[in-house]
N, C-alpha and C positions, 0 to 999 in steps of 0.2 A: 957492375953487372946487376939488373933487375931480376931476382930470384921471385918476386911475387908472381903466385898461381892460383889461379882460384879455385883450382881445386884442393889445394891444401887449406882454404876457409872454408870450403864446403866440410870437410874432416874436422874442423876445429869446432864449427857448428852443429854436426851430429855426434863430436865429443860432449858437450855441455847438454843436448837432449840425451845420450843413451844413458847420463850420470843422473840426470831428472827422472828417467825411467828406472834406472837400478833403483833408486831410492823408493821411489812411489808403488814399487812390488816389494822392499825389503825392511822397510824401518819400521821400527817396534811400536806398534798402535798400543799399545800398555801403556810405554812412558810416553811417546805422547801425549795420552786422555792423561793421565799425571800431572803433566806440562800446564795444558790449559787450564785444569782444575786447580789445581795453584792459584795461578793467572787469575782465573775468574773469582775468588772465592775472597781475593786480598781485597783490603778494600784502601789503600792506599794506589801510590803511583808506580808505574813499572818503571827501574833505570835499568837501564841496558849500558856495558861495556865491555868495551874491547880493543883491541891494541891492532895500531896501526890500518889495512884493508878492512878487519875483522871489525875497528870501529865504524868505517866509513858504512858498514851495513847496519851496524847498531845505530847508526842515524835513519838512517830508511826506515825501516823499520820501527822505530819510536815514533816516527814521521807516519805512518801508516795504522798503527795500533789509536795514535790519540785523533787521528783523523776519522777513525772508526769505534768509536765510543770507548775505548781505555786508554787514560791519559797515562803519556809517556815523556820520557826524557833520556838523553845519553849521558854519560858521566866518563870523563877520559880516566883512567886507571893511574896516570902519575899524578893529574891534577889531586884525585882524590885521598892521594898519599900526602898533599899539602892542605889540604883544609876542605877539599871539597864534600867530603864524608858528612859537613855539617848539615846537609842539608834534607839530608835522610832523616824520615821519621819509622816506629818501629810496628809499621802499616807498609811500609811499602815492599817490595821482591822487585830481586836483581834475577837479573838477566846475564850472563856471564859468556860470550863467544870466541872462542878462540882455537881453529883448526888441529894443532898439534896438541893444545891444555897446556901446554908447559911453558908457560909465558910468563918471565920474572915479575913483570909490571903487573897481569894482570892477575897473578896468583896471589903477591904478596896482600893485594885488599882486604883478599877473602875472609881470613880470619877476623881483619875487624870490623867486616860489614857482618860476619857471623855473632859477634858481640852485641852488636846491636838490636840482635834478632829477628832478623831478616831471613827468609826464604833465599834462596842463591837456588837459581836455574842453569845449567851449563848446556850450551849447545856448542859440540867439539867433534872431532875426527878420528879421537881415537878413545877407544872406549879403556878404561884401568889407568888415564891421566891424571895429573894432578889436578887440572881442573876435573874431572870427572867423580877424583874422591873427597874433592871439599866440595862437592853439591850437592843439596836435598835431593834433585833429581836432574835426571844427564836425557837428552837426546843425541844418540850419535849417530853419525853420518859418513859416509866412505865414500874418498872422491881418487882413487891411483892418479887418474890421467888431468889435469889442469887442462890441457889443450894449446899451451903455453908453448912457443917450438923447442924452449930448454925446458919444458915441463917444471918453471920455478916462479914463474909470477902465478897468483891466485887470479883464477879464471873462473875456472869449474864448479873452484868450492864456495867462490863468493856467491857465483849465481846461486849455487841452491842452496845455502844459508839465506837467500833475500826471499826465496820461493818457500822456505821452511820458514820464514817472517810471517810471510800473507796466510800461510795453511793459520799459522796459530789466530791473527786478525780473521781469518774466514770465521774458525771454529768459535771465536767468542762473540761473532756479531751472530752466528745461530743461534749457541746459549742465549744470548739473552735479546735475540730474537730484532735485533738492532735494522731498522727501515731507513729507505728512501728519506722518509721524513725527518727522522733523529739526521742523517746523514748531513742534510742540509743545514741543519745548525752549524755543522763544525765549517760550511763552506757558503759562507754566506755571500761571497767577492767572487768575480769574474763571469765570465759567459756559462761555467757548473755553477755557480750560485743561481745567478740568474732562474738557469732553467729548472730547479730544483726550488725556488722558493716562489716561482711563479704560481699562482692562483687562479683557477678558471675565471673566477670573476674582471681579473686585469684585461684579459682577452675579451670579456664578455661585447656583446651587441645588447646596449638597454631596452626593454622596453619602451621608451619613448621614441625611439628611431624606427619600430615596427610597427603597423597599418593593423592595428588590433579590432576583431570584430566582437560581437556582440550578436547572441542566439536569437536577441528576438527578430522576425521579420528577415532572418538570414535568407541570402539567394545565392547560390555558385555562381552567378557573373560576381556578387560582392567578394568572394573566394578568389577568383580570378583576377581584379582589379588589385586585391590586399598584395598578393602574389608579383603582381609586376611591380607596383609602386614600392613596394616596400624594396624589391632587389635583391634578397637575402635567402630566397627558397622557400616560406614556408610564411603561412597565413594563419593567425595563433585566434584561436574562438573562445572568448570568455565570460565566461558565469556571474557576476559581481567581482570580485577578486580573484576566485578562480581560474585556470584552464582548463575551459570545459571537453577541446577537442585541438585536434589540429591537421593541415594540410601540409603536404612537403610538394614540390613538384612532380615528382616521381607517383603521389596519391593521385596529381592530378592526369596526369599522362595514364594510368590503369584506367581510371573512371574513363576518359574521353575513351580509351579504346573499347570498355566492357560495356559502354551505354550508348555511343555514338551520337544519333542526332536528339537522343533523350536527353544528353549532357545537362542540359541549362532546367532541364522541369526534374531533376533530383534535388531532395528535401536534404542541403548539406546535413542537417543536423542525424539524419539515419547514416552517416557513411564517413562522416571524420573518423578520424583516427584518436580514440578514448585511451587506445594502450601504449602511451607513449613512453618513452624513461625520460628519466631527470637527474639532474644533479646537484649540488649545490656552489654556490659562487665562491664560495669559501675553503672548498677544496681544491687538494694541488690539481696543475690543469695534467701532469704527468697523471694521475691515476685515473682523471675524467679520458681523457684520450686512451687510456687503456681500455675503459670500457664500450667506447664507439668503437676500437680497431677489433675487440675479442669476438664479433658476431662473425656468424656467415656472411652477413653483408653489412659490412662496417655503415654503422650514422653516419651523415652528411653533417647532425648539427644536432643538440645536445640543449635543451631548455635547464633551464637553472633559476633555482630558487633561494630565497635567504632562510635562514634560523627559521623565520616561521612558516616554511613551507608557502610564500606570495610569492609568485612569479616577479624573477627582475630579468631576464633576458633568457638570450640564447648565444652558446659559444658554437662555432663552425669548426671542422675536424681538419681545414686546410689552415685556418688559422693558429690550429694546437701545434701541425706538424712543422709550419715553418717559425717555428719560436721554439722547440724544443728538440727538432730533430736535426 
């Protein structure tokens, strides 16, 4: 007989949120800032372990910290009772998880990862544990309900042991203030690489593909011709090396409306556009695309310069968004 109801996953799902919620109104912001301050202050490697479920989030976790500028590693608790303890230097802090504390495997280390003079962090369920009293310092957490339908498999508590993983990775990429940019080092491979290491200049439209004009003897039909040939939106006016001014289509759609059949006898050079932004080729196209989208009327297109501030193109804001979004 089929006993599956989905409302008893609906139940099991607002078990693991109300357990997210008790916590996030109840855990001691003391040890906590504690925790991190540890964390941040060691200057070795974080290992993290844990026995059995409790490991499988010590990998996440380690997986999530070194992804995010503190390198990390898991350490299995019996391995390390046969040799693996060598590889601990007396720079690094342990990470110690384990729901109940009382875990033969993973208590018995402790003392001699204590000898070694190591920091030991416990994150556990129940606070006066033996993991709780062989650690510098304990985060604890309270989970009654698993969600589990014999309330015995780790459900609940694994999740917000994985969610109290990312709070600690949040809190130490603020400390030390850890970007977009550092981010992308650790993830150089795939379509996040990709879009994280891209550069406005990759995107860019060079210069020499655009109908560049020149101030002297300027006429808006020559404005206009730049405009269509070129195909790009915008008709770029320059000084010797220079950008002295520039047109977008939208400047020219205002003029024809605010001058009409005066169109073709204005002096381009009184009515370009002097106050343009720029940016450079050399930066990520992610933060250039943030500065076209941040206006009230987001840029169309984005002129870019090198190191020594000489025009080398323009990047367009439909070509950032389909590369990065």
């Amino acid at each position: 007989m089929n006993n599956y109801n989905s409302e008893l996953i609906d139940s099991f799902l607002y078990v693991q949120i109300d357990n997210l919620r008790s916590f996030a109104g109840n855990y001691n912001k003391d040890d906590f800032y504690r925790l991190v301050n540890l964390l941040n202050q060691s200057k070795g490697k974080v290992v993290l372990t844990g026995v059995g479920k409790s490991g499988l989030v010590c990998r996440k976790i380690a997986a999530t910290l070194s992804s995010t500028g503190k390198a990390a590693c898991f350490m299995h608790p019996t391995e390390a009772l046969h040799g693996d303890l060598g590889f601990l230097s007396n720079e690094d802090i342990l990470i110690a998880i384990g729901k109940s504390g009382e875990s033969d495997e993973l208590n018995a280390i402790l003392p001699a990862i204590r000898n070694y003079g190591l920091k030991i962090i416990a994150i556990t369920g129940v606070k006066g544990s033996t993991l709780d009293k062989l650690s510098d310092c304990s985060l604890v957490f309270s989970v009654e309900n698993e969600g589990c339908p014999n309330n015995l498999a780790p459900m609940a508590s694994t999740t917000l042991t994985m969610v109290i993983g990312d709070c600690i990775s949040v809190a130490l990429q603020l400390m030390n203030k850890f970007s977009a940019k550092d981010f992308s080092k650790f993830h150089p491979g795939g379509l996040l690489g990709r879009k994280l290491n891209l550069k406005a200049g990759d995107l860019m439209i060079s210069k020499s593909k655009l109908k560049l004009l020149v101030m002297e003897n300027l006429l808006m039909k020559d404005v206009l011709i730049s405009l269509t040939e070129s195909g790009y939106g915008v008709a770029i006016i320059m000084n010797n090396e220079n950008v002295a001014g520039i047109f977008t289509d939208g400047d020219i759609r205002r003029l024809i409306q605010k001058f009409e059949s005066d169109f073709f006898s204005i002096n381009p050079l009184n009515v370009m556009n002097t106050d343009f932004l720029f940016s450079y080729s050399d930066e990520m196209a992610c933060s250039v695309l943030d500065k076209m989208e941040i206006r009230a009327r987001p840029l169309n297109l984005m002129l870019l310069m090198n190191k020594n501030d000489q025009f080398e193109g323009i990047v367009r804001i439909h070509d950032l968004i389909n590369n990065l979004k």
